[in-house]
ROLO-504043 format. One record per residue (C-alpha): residue number from 1; x, y, z. Coordinates in nm, 2 decimals, always signed. Example, Ala and Ser with C-alpha at 12.3 -4.5 7.8 and 13.67 -1.06 7.14 Angstrom:
BEGIN
1, +1.23, -0.45, +0.78
2, +1.37, -0.11, +0.71
This chain:
BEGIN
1, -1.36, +0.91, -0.47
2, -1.18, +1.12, -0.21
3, -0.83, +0.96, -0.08
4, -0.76, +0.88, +0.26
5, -0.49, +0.76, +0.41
6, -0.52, +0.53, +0.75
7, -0.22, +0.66, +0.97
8, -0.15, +0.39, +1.32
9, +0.06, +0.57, +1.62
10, +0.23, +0.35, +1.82
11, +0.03, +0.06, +1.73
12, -0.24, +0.21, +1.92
13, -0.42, +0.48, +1.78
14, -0.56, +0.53, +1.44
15, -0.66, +0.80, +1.21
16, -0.81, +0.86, +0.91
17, -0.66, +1.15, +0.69
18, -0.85, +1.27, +0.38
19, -0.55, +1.39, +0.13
20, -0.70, +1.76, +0.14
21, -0.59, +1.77, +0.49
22, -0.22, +1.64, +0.39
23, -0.19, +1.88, +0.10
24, -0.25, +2.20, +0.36
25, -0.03, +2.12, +0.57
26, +0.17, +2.41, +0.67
27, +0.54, +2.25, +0.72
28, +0.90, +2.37, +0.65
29, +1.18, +2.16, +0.64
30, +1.49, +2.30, +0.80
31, +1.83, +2.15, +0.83
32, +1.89, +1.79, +0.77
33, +1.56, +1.59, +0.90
34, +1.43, +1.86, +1.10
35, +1.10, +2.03, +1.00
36, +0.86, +2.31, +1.16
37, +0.49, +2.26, +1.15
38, +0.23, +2.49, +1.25
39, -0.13, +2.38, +1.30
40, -0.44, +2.52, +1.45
41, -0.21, +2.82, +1.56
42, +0.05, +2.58, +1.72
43, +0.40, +2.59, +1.65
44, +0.55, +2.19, +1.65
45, +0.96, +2.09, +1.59
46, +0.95, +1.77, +1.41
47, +1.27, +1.53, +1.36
48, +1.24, +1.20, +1.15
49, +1.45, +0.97, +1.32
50, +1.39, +0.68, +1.11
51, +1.21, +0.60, +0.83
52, +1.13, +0.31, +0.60
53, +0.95, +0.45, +0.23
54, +0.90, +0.09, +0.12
55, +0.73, +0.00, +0.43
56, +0.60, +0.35, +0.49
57, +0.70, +0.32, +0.88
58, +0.85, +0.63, +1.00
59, +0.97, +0.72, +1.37
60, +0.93, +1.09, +1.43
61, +1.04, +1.34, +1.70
62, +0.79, +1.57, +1.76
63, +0.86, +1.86, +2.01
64, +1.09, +1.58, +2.21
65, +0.82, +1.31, +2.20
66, +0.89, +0.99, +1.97
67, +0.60, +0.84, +1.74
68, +0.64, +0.48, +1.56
69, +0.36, +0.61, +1.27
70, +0.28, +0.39, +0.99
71, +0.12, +0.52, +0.70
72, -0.13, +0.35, +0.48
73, -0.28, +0.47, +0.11
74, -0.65, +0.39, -0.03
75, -0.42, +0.07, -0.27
76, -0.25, -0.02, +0.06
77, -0.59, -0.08, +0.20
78, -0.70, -0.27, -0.07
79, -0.41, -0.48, -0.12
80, -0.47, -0.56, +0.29
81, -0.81, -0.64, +0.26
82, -0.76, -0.90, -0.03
83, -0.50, -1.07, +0.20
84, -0.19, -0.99, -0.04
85, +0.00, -0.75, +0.32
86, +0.29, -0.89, +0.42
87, +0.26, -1.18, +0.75
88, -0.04, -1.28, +0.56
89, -0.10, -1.67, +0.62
90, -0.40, -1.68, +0.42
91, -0.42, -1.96, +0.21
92, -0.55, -1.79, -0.07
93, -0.67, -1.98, -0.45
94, -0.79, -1.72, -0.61
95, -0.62, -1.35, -0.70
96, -0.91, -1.10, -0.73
97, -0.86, -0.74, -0.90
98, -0.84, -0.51, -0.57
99, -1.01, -0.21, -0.79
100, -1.08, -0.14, -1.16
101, -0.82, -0.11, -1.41
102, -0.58, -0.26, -1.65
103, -0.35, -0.56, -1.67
104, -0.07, -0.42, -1.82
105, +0.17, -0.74, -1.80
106, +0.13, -1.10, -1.67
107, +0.46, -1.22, -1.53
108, +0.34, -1.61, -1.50
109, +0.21, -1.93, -1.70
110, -0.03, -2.16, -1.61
111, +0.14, -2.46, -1.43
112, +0.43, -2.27, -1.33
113, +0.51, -2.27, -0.94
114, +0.57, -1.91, -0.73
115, +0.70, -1.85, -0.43
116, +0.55, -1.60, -0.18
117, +0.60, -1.24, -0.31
118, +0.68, -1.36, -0.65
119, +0.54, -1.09, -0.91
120, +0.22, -1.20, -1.05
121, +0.07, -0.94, -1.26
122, +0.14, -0.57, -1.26
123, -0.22, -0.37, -1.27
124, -0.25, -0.01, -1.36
125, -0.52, +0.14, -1.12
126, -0.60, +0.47, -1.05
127, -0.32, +0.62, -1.24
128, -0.03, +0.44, -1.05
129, +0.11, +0.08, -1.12
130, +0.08, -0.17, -0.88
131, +0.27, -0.53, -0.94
132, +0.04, -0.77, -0.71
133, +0.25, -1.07, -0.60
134, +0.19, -1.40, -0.50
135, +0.03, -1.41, -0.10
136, +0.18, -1.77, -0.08
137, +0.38, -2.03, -0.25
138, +0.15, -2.27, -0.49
139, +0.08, -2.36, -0.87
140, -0.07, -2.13, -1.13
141, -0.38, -2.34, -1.24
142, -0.52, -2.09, -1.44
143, -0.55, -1.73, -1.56
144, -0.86, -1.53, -1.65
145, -0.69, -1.21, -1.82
146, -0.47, -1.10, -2.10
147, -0.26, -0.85, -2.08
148, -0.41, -0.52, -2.22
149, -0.77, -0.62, -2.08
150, -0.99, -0.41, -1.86
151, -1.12, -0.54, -1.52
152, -1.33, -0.42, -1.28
153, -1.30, -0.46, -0.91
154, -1.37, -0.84, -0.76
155, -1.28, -1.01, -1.12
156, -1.09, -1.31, -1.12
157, -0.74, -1.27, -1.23
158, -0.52, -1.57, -1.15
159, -0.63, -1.93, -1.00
160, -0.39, -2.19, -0.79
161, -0.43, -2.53, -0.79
């Protein structure tokens, strides 16, 4: 499965990026934030003004024009189609695996209450971790998986009440 990540400029355009394309790039990183980038034959200066890793949201100076560019991973799109992104008002009752992989540790008990963002689970997928929290506040009414099981993608992992 080839990995591509979803890039938005200025809230207005979109690309898609396979990860071959990212691991040719031909860039240099100079003094402090400042890079040099050549592609296609053309020479581009590049300054990050801001950036935010968590987020991945980045504001970037590129030969004296300023991009807002937000950055998106194959999990991030996964985790935003099953409704867990952040500003999510989905009022969602059941947690689905987003892909196939492997509970490695269950962080809640049946009847307990969570708050929005409050770690659920923590699913090892495609060779990273990922800790999938809570998309709202509610009660744990039930759990389909143990830790150490396998899942594929579309299971049911956690129900609310």
């Amino acid at each position: 499965m080839k990995n591509n990540f979803k890039v938005k400029v200025n809230s207005k355009w979109d690309f898609n990026i396979p990860n071959e394309d990212i691991t040719t790039l031909d860039v240099v990183k100079l003094k402090g934030k400042n890079y040099h980038l050549i592609d296609e034959y053309k020479s581009f200066q590049g300054e990050i003004i801001d950036s935010n890793f968590n987020s991945r949201e980045y504001s970037v100076k590129i030969n004296g024009s300023v991009y807002d560019i937000s950055i998106s991973n194959q999990l991030d799109q996964l985790i935003n189609k099953m409704g867990f992104s952040n500003g999510s008002s989905k009022n969602v009752k059941l947690i689905k695996a987003p892909m196939p992989g492997v509970v490695l540790e269950i962080n809640v008990e049946v009847g307990q209450t969570v708050s929005e963002d409050d770690a659920l689970l923590v699913l090892e997928a495609m060779k990273m971790e990922s800790t999938l929290a809570s998309p709202s506040s509610g009660v744990v009414k039930a759990i389909a998986v143990n830790s150490g099981d396998t899942v594929e993608k579309g299971n049911l992992l956690i129900e609310f009440e």
